[in-house]
C-alpha positions, -999 to +999 in steps of 0.1 A: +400+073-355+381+050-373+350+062-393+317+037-397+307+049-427+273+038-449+283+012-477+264+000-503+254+036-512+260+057-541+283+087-538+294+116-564+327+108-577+331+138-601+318+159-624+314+141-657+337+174-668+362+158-651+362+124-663+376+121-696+410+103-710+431+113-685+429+092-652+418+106-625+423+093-588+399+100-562+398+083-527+361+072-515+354+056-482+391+053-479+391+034-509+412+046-537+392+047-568+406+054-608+381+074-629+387+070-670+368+071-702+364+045-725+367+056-762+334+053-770+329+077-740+315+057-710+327+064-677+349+037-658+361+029-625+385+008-608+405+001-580+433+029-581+463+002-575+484-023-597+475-057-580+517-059-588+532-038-563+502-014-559+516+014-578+487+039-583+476+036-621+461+075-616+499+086-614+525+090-644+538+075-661+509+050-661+491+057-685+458+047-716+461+030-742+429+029-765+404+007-738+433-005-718+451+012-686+487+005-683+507+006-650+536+033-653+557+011-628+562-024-642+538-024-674+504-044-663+481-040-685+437-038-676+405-039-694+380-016-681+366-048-668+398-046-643+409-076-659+445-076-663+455-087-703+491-081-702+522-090-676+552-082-681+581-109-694+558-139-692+529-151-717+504-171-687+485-146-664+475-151-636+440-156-628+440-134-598+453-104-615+422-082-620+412-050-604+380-045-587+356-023-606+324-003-593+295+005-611+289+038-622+260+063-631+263+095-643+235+116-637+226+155-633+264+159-639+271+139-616+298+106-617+279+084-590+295+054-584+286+025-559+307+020-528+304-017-510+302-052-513+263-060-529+254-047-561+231-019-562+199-035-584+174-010-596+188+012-567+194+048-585+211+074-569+185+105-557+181+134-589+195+169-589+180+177-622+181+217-624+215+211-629+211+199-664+180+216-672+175+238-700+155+266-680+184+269-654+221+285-656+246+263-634+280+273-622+301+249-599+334+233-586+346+211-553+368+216-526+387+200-503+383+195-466+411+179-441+374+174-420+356+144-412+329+140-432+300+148-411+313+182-399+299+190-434+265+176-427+268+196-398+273+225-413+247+229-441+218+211-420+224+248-395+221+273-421+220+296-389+257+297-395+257+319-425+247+350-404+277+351-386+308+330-409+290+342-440+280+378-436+286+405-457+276+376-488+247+353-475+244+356-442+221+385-425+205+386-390+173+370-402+185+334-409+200+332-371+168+348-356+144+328-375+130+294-357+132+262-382+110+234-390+119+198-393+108+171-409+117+135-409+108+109-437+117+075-420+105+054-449+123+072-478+153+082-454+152+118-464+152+151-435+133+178-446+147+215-430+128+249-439+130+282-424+109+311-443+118+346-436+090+372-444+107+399-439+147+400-443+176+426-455+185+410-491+225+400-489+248+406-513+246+372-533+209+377-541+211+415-548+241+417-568+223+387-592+187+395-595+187+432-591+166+437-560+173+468-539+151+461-510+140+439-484+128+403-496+107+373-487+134+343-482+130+305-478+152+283-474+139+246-479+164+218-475+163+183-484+193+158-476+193+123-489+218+106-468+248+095-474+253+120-502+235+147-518+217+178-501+197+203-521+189+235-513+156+250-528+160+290-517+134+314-533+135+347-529+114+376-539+108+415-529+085+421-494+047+418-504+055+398-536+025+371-543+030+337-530+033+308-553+003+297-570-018+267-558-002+252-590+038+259-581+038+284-605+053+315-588+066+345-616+074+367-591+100+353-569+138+344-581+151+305-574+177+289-568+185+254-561+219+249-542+234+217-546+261+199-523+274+161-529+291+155-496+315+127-500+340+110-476+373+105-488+391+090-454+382+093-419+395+125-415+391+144-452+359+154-472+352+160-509+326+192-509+311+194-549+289+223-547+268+239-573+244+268-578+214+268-605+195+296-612+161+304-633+170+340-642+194+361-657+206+324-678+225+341-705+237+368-683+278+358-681+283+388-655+259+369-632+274+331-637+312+350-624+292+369-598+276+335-583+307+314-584+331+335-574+308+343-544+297+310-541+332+295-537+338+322-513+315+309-494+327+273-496+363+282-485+346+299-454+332+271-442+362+249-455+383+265-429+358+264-400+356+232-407+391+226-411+403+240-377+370+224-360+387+190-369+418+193-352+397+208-323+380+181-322+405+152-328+429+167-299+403+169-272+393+141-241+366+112-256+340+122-234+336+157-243+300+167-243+285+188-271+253+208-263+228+205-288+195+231-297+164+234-318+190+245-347+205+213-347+175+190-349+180+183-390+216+175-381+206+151-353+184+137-377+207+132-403+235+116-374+206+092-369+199+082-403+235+077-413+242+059-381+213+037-389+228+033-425+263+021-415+247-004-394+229-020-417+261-022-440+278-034-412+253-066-402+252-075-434+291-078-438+287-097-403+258-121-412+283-132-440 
């Protein structure tokens, strides 16, 4: 199985948390990439192999020395320009020995770094700012998936899914029975997804964090920016609480913004970064272990659907047929735009 995936994108690497000196190795696009910090702190990466005998320089003993990454296996030596400086038992270097390097943005959190062959311009990757924001409380982490990547995409495109794998923390009756909207932004390659509930039993996540004992008003209002990041805006607020203002301001509803950086490692295995802002309760520690221990939860719930839904589907016939409803339109959508993505990346590695 071979994966077409969208190049010349930006995709979440890491937390900047993560980053620091120590390597780190992540794979991306089937591409093995080293993540490092300079000592002036900026964030680096590189091809994740000695251009020697492509030991991985994320693996001990290899190892930093002050601005410089040395190969635990035979002792080549790189810049964070990838440029190799030191080979063993000889004084000339050769002038191919130098590491691919990829640009990097941090952002929101957020290691982003450019995957393909152009350079990325004025590109920016798209903003998660509540992450960082002042007025918001964030908790987070990643996991894992031995899934394809767009099994994710899937996944958090149908929130209709939470009523039944999620139940009992955010799933309840009313996000399967409710009908969704969907919208499609062609120009800006963005698929809109909302489903408002007017009248819905409050699940666990929402009352054990903001109090509320009754029914609420919920809304769920996605936004994915393909390849990459999907956001989440949920508001929720007691049954007959006033609607936002024509101004956004709305004191009498609770927010939160899920965020999701779906990243593909190989064909066949997924890096899910997940986290959950808030605008209440922000020094209230009791709620931050509440919401990430549920919100993780949550996460591994879907990593093992997911999970056992890939080797379902990489054992069974080609031309299976999958039946497709109005719940899946924002996932059709997003199949679309990607699709259309990877074959842009892929004329333009043809036309040269």
């Amino acid at each position: 199985m071979v994966t077409e995936f969208a190049r010349d994108q930006w995709y979440v690497a890491a937390y900047g948390h993560e980053v620091g000196r120590r390597q780190l190795g992540r794979t991306i696009l089937n591409e093995p990439i080293l993540l490092w910090r300079t000592e002036d702190g900026r964030a680096v990466a590189m091809a994740d192999r000695c251009v020697h005998r492509r030991f991985p320089l994320s693996e001990a003993p290899s190892h930093l020395v002050g601005d410089r990454v040395v190969c635990g296996y035979h002792g080549f030596t790189y810049g964070p320009d990838g440029v190799c400086v030191a080979v063993p038992a000889q004084q000339r270097i050769p002038r191919t020995a130098r590491l691919r390097t990829y640009p990097v943005v941090e952002q929101d959190s957020f290691v982003w770094v450019w995957i393909g062959d152009r350079e990325p311009g004025a590109t920016l990757p798209p903003r998660a700012p509540w992450l960082v924001a002042p007025e918001y409380a964030t908790v987070c982490g990643m996991e894992p998936l031995n899934a394809r990547y767009g099994l994710l995409v899937d996944n958090l495109l149908d929130l209709s899914h939470e009523t039944y794998l999620h139940g009992g923390y955010i799933g309840t009756p009313e996000v399967a029975e409710t009908p969704i909207t969907t919208e499609v932004d062609e120009d800006e390659g963005v698929v809109y997804v909302s489903r408002h509930m007017d009248d819905a039993a409050c699940p666990p996540f929402y009352a054990e964090s903001t109090g509320i004992k009754g029914r609420i008003t919920r809304w769920q209002d996605i936004e994915y920016h393909p390849p990459c990041l999907y956001l989440l805006h949920s508001r929720v607020a007691p049954v007959g609480s006033p609607p936002p203002a024509a101004d956004g301001a709305d004191p009498h509803a609770f927010h939160v913004e899920v965020v999701y950086a779906i990243t593909p490692s190989t064909d066949s295995s997924t890096y899910d970064f997940w986290a959950v802002a808030r605008d209440f309760a922000l020094d209230d520690e009791k709620v931050s272990d509440f919401l990430r221990e549920s919100n993780r939860t949550v996460v591994l719930q879907d990593v093992t659907a997911l999970n056992t839904l890939e080797q379902v589907i990489a054992a069974e016939p080609d031309r299976y047929q999958e039946l497709s409803v109005n719940i899946d339109t924002g996932g059709l959508a997003a199949r679309r735009l990607l699709a259309r993505m990877a074959g842009s990346a892929s004329s333009r590695a043809a036309a040269r």
